[in-house]
C-alpha positions, 0 to 999 in steps of 0.5 A: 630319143635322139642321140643329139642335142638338145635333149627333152629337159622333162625328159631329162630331169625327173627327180625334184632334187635334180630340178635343184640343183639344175635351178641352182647350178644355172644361178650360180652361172648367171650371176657370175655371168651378170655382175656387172650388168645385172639387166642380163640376169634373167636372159643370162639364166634361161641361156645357163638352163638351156646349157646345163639342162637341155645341151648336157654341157658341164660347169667347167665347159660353160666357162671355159667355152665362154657360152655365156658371154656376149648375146645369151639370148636370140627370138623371143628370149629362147636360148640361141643355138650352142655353137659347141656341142658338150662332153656327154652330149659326144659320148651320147653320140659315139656310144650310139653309134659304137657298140658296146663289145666293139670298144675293147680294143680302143679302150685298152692300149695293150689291146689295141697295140696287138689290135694294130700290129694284127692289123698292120698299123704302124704303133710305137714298138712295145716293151711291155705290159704290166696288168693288175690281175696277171704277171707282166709281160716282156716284148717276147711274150715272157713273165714278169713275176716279181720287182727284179724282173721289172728292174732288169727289164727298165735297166737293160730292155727299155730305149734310150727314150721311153714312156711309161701309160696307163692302160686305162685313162685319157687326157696325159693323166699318170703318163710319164716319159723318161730318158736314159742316162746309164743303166740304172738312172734315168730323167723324167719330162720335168728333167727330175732324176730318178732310179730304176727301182724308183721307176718300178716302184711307180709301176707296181702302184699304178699296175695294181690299180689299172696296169700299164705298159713301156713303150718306146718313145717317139720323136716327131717330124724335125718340122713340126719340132722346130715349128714348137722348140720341143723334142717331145711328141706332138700329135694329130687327132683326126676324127673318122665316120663310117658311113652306112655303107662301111667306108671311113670319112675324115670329119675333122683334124687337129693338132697338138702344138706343145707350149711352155715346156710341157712335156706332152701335147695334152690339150684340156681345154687350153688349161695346159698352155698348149695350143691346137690348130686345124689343118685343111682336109684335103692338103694339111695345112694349118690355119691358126694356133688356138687355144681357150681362155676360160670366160672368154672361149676360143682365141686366135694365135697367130704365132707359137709363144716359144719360138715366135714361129707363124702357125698359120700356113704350116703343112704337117709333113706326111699329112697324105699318109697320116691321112691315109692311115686314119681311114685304114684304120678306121676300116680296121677297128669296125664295127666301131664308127666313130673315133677319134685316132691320135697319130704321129708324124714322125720322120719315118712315116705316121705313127698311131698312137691310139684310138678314142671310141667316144673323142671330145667334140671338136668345138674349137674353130668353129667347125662343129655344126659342120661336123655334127651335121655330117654325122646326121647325114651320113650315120 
């Protein structure tokens, strides 16, 4: 069975009480899609089915993508093709092409930050690693046995700037950033004080869960700073492809431009204010910002809403060489194929910062037919 969509929906779903709750969740779609002009009910069902049974595409996405707004339905009243490809149909794709015993290092940062320094790509410099099954580990290799070890390390080893990540884990969940104002005080993103035992208390109890590590916090180009009015991080997502013959192809780019006060560049599906915008390939200059309003899909914005400053026409600095470092690493985590690399411009250069084995598709601003088509071609 093929890795793309759409898939065979008898195939799919064998189970009668799958087949209600399909039947079911395509309803409950419909008639909110229809409510105020019940003649597309039917139409608007046979589209939902379509989604939810044969693209794989979840409630939330349907929603916030706005795939049921507008025509629903093409030739004959089939389902017209989706022009956005869903969570798990990806992840479908990338596991198909990404082995299993080759996702480790992608999938754990303290992996993957030896992984890079192995490898010599630029990573943020490390200050430590706190597992659930073993003592932390400090930069120099030594033990952390106990919370004093850790106060000590927060205290008198961490930056002025820092971030505390989750191992384990996507989309910003339980990353925090932190800012010294003496030894043992410190101020969160949300501009809360807090302590150092405070800060190790956080630690212990998301390390006994999935671990976590203490990186040294970056800051972005000056451009890309003053283009948002924030000192906090933005970064680019560029999505690679090794062909058949083992060479890295860049399939699509974005960036995470920060909006309303945030403070990371988490996109989720427009739900955090922030926006993305697309960069030419070739020379890195930025088409419009973009962002999702749920109902109604994509929308278009032209300027950045903090600081009134024109997105489109923007060149991300260092675009050849955070280009560059992308396809060196794709070359350097193979056998995994397909990945989706999150990297800094900073003033010192590209920074990595991680890679993502199976990426959210890159549906926003109407690229992801030519992205999936490439993928075909050239895996």
């Amino acid at each position: 069975m093929s890795a793309f969509p759409p898939y065979p929906i008898r195939a799919e779903i064998t189970h009668p009480i799958d087949w209600v709750r399909l039947g079911a969740g395509a309803l409950r779609l419909a008639l909110g899609a229809s409510a105020t002009r019940p003649q597309r009910l039917g139409p608007s069902l046979r589209r939902a089915v379509h989604l939810l049974g044969r693209e794989k595409f979840r409630r939330a996405e349907i929603l916030h993508l706005g795939l049921l707004v507008g025509e629903t339905t093409g030739e004959r009243g089939l389902a017209r093709p989706v022009s956005a490809v869903s969570r798990r149909a990806m992840e479908r794709i990338a596991a198909a092409l990404n082995p299993v015993d080759a996702r480790s290092p992608v999938r754990d940062k303290g992996e993957f930050h030896r992984a890079c320094e192995a490898r010599g790509l630029p990573v943020p410099a490390l200050v430590a690693v706190c597992r659930p099954d073993r003592p932390a580990r400090g930069r120099d290799g030594s033990s952390l046995h106990d919370v004093a070890d850790l106060r000590r390390l927060v205290e008198r080893e961490c930056p002025e700037r820092f971030v505390v990540k989750p191992i384990r884990g996507g989309y910003g969940v339980d990353v925090r950033i932190f800012t010294r104002l003496s030894e043992r005080r410190f101020v969160d993103g949300r501009g809360v004080e807090t302590s150092s035992a405070e800060i190790v208390a956080w630690m212990r109890r998301a390390g006994a869960s999935r671990g976590c590590l203490i990186q040294a916090r970056l800051r972005g180009a000056p451009e890309l700073e003053q283009l948002s009015g924030t000192r906090s991080l933005q970064t680019a997502r560029l999505l690679t492809l090794l062909d058949r013959d083992g060479e890295p192809r860049l399939l699509h780019a974005y960036i995470k431009l920060i909006a309303g006060g945030n403070a990371i560049d988490n996109f989720q599906l427009g739900s955090t204010g922030n926006l993305l915008s697309q960069p030419s390939l070739d020379r890195g200059v930025l088409g419009p910002g973009l962002t999702v309003v749920k109902g109604r899909g994509c929308v278009v914005v032209d300027r950045h809403p903090d600081t009134g400053a024109v997105i489109e026409g923007f060149a991300i600095p260092g675009w050849a060489a955070l280009r560059e470092l992308a396809l060196r690493a794709a070359r350097a985590f193979s056998p995994l194929r397909l990945v989706g690399w999150d990297i800094a411009p900073t003033a010192d250069g590209p920074v990595l910062i991680e890679g993502n084995w199976n990426p959210d598709p890159p549906n926003m601003g109407g690229r992801i037919e030519r992205v999936m088509a490439e993928i075909e071609r050239f895996a």
